[in-house]
FITIMI-774470 format. One record per residue (C-alpha): residue number from 1; x, y, z. Coordinates in pm, whole numbers, plus 50000, padded with zeros to 5 digits. Each point is the difference from the previous one (the first is absolute). Layout:
BEGIN
<NUM, <X, Y, Z>>
...
This chain:
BEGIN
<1, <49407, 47928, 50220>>
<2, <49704, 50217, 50040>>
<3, <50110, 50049, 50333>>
<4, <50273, 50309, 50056>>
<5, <50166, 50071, 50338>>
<6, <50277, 50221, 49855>>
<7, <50003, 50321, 50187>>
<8, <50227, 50316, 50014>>
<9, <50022, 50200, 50310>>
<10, <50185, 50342, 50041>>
<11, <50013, 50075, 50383>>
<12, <50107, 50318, 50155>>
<13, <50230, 50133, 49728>>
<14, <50180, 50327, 49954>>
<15, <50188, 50065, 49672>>
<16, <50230, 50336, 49919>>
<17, <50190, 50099, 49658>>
<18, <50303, 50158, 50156>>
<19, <49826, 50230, 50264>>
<20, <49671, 50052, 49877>>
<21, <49785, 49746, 50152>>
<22, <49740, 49882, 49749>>
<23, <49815, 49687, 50262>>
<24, <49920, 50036, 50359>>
<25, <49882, 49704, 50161>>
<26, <49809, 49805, 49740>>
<27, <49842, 49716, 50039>>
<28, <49815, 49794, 49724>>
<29, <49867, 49687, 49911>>
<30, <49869, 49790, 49687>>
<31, <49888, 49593, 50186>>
<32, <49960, 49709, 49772>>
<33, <49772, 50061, 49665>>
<34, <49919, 50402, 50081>>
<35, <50014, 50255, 49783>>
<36, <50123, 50340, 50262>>
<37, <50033, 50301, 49855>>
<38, <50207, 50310, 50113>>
<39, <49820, 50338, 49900>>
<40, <50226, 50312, 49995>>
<41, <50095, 50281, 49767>>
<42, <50317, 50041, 49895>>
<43, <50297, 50049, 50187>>
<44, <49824, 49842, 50318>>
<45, <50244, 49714, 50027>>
<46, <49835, 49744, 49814>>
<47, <50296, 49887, 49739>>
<48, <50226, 50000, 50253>>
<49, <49775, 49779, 50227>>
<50, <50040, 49755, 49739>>
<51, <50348, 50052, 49910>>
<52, <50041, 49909, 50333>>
<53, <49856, 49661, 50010>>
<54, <50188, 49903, 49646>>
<55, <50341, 50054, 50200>>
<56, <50070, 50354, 49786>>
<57, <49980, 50198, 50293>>
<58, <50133, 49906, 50366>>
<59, <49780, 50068, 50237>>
<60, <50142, 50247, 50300>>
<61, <49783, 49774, 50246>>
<62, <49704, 49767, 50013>>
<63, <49904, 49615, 49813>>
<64, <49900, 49898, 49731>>
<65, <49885, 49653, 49990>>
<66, <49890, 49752, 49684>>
<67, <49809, 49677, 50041>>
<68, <50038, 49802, 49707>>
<69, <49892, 49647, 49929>>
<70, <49981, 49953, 50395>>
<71, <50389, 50116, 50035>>
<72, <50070, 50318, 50184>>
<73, <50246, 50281, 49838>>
<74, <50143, 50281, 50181>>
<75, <50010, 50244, 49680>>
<76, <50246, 50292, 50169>>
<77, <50382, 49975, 49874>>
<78, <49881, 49778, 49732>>
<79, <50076, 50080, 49649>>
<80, <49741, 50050, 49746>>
<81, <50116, 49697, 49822>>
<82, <49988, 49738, 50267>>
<83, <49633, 50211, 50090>>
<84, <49857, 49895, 49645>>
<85, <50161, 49664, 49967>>
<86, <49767, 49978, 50354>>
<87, <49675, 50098, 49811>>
<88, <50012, 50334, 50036>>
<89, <49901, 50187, 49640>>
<90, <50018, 50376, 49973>>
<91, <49754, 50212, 49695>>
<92, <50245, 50306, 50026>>
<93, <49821, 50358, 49983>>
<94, <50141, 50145, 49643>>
<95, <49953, 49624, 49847>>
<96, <50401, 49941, 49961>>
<97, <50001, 49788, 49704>>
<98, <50257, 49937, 49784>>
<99, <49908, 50251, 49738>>
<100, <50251, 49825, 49698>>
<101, <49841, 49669, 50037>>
<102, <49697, 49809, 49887>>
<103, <49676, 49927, 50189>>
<104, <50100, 49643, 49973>>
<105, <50368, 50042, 50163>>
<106, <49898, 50231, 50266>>
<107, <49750, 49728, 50148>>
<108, <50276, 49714, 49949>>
<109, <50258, 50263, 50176>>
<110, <49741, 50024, 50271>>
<111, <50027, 49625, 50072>>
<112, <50328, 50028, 50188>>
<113, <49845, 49826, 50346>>
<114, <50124, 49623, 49971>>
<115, <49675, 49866, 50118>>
<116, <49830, 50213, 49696>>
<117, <50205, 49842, 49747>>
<118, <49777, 49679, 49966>>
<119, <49696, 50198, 50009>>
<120, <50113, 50231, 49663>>
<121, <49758, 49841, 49765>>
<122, <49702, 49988, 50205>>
<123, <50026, 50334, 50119>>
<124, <50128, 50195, 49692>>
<125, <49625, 49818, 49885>>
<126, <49840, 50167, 50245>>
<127, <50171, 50284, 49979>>
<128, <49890, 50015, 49618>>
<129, <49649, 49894, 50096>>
<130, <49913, 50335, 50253>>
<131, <50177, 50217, 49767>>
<132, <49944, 49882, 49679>>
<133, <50136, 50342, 49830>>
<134, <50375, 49864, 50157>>
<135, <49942, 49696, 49789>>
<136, <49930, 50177, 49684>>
<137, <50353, 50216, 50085>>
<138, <50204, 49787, 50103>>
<139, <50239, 50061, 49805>>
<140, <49982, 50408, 49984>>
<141, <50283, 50165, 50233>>
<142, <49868, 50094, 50319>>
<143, <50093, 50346, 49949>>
<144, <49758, 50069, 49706>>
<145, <49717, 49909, 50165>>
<146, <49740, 50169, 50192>>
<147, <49985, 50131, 50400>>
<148, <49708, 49734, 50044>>
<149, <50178, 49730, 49776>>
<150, <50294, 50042, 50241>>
<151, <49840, 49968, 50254>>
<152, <49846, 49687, 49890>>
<153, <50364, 49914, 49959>>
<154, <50133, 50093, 50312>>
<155, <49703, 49763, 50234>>
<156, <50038, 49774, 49716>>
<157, <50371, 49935, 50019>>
<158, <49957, 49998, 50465>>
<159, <49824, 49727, 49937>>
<160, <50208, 49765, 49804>>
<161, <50250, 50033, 50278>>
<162, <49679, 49698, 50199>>
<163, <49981, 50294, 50308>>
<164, <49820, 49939, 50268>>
<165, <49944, 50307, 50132>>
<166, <49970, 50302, 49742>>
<167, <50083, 50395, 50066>>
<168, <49894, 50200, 49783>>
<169, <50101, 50353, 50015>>
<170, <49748, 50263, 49830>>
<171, <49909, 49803, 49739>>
<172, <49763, 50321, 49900>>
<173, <50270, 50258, 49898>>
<174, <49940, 50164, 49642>>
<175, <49693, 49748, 49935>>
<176, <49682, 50182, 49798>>
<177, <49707, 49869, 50237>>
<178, <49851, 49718, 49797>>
<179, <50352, 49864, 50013>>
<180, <49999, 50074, 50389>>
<181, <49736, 49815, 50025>>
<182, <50095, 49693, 49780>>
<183, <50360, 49969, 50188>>
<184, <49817, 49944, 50320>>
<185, <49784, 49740, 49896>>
<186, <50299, 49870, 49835>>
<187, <50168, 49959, 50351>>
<188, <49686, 49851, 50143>>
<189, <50016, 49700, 49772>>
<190, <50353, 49937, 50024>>
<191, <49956, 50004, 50368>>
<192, <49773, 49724, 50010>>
<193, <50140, 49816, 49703>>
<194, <50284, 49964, 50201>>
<195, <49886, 49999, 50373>>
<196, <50199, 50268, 50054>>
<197, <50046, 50286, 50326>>
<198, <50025, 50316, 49808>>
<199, <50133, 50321, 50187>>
<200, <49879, 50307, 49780>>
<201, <50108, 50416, 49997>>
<202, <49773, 50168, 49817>>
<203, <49842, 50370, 50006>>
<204, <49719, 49918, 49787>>
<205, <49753, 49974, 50315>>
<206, <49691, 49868, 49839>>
<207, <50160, 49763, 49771>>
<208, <50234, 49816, 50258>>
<209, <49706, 49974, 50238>>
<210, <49841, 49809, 49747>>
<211, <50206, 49742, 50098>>
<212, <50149, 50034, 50318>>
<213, <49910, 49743, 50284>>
<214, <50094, 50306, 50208>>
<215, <50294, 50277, 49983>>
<216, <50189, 50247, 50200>>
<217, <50054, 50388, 49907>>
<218, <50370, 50091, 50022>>
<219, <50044, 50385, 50092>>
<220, <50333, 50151, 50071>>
<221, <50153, 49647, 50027>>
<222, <49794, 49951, 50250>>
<223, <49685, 49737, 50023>>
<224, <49718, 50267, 50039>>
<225, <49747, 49733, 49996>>
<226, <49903, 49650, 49955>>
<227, <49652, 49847, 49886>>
<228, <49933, 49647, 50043>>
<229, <49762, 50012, 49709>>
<230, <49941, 50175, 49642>>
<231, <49696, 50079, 50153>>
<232, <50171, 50188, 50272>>
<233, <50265, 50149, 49777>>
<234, <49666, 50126, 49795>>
<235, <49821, 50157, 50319>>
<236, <50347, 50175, 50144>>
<237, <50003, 50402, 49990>>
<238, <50367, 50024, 50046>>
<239, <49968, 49835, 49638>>
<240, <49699, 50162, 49866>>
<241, <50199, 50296, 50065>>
<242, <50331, 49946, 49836>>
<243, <49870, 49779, 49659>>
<244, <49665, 50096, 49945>>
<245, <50033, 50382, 50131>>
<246, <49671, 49979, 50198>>
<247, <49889, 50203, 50309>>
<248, <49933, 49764, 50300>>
């Protein structure tokens, strides 16, 4: 099934807590087998962009659109629970494990999808294989273990739910470098393990670009700019101003 058509498209969308509108008009979009990632500081919008397409937020106006398996999902007034039982897996800035139990049960509690639950023993393997330090604790509580460990945990236990399309919200926060580093490639793997569309908000410029098929930069809850390319993500000066603090 090394072909992927599953695609998520946010068109057009405006999104407010109470009356302090946080997206304006945004319009994004991860096509079959692309990794796309959305480049902002924080406080831009990003989280709520996804919170939007996982049903946690209502959208004031706009689509939001999901092509899975060749079926077509409008996502907007769905729950989050029929959303994942779609395909749909969320990495959750902050991790949001369940600190009181083991490695081992937080990846079986992440299984939840009903189309996942005949795929448990082949993907906790995997799972175990690209993060062999979950293996060796899998039965340590979640809560004792390290920010990169977690985080391990937290792609880990999105992908025994089978997704077909991954978001992963800043899966950089509180990471020393090296482990930065390691959590991308991390995500890279999975993503073609599994053929998956990944949808990624990150503010670690130069390591999401290491991946990225292309990206957008969120400012203001606005899209300030969209680059069909790393390469043009690389060569922008909007960008080289904001991440990398050069002069243009």
């Amino acid at each position: 099934m090394a072909h992927n058509d599953n695609s998520i498209t946010v068109d057009g969308i405006d999104a407010a807590y109470g009356a302090v509108r946080v997206l304006e008009n945004v319009s994004v979009r991860a096509a079959g087998g692309e990794t796309v990632v959305l480049l902002g500081t924080n406080g831009n919008g990003k989280s709520t962009l996804m919170k939007c397409m996982m049903g946690m937020v209502r959208p004031q106006k706009g689509s939001i659109t999901a092509v899975i398996d060749g079926e077509t999902h409008d996502l907007v007034g769905k729950s989050t629970e029929h959303i994942v039982d779609l395909g749909i897996a969320l990495v959750p800035e902050g991790r949001r494990l369940f600190p009181r139990q083991t490695v081992e049960e937080n990846l079986l509690l992440g299984a939840s999808r009903r189309k996942a639950r005949a795929q448990i023993k082949p993907n906790l393997e995997f799972c175990f294989e690209i993060f062999p330090r979950l293996a060796e604790r899998k039965n340590q509580l979640a809560g004792s273990m390290s920010g990169g460990e977690q985080q391990m945990l937290a792609l880990a236990r999105a992908l025994m739910l089978s997704p077909r399309i991954l978001l992963i919200d800043e899966p950089s926060v509180g990471l020393s470098p090296l482990l930065v580093s390691r959590t991308i490639d991390a995500i890279k793997r999975l993503k073609d393990h599994y053929h998956l569309t990944v949808l990624m908000a990150e503010q670690n410029f130069v390591q999401a670009v290491r991946i990225a098929d292309r990206g957008y930069v969120i400012v203001h809850g606005k899209i300030a700019f969209e680059g069909s390319s790393a390469d043009e993500l690389n060569n922008n000066d909007l960008i080289r101003q904001f991440y990398l603090g050069l002069d243009t």
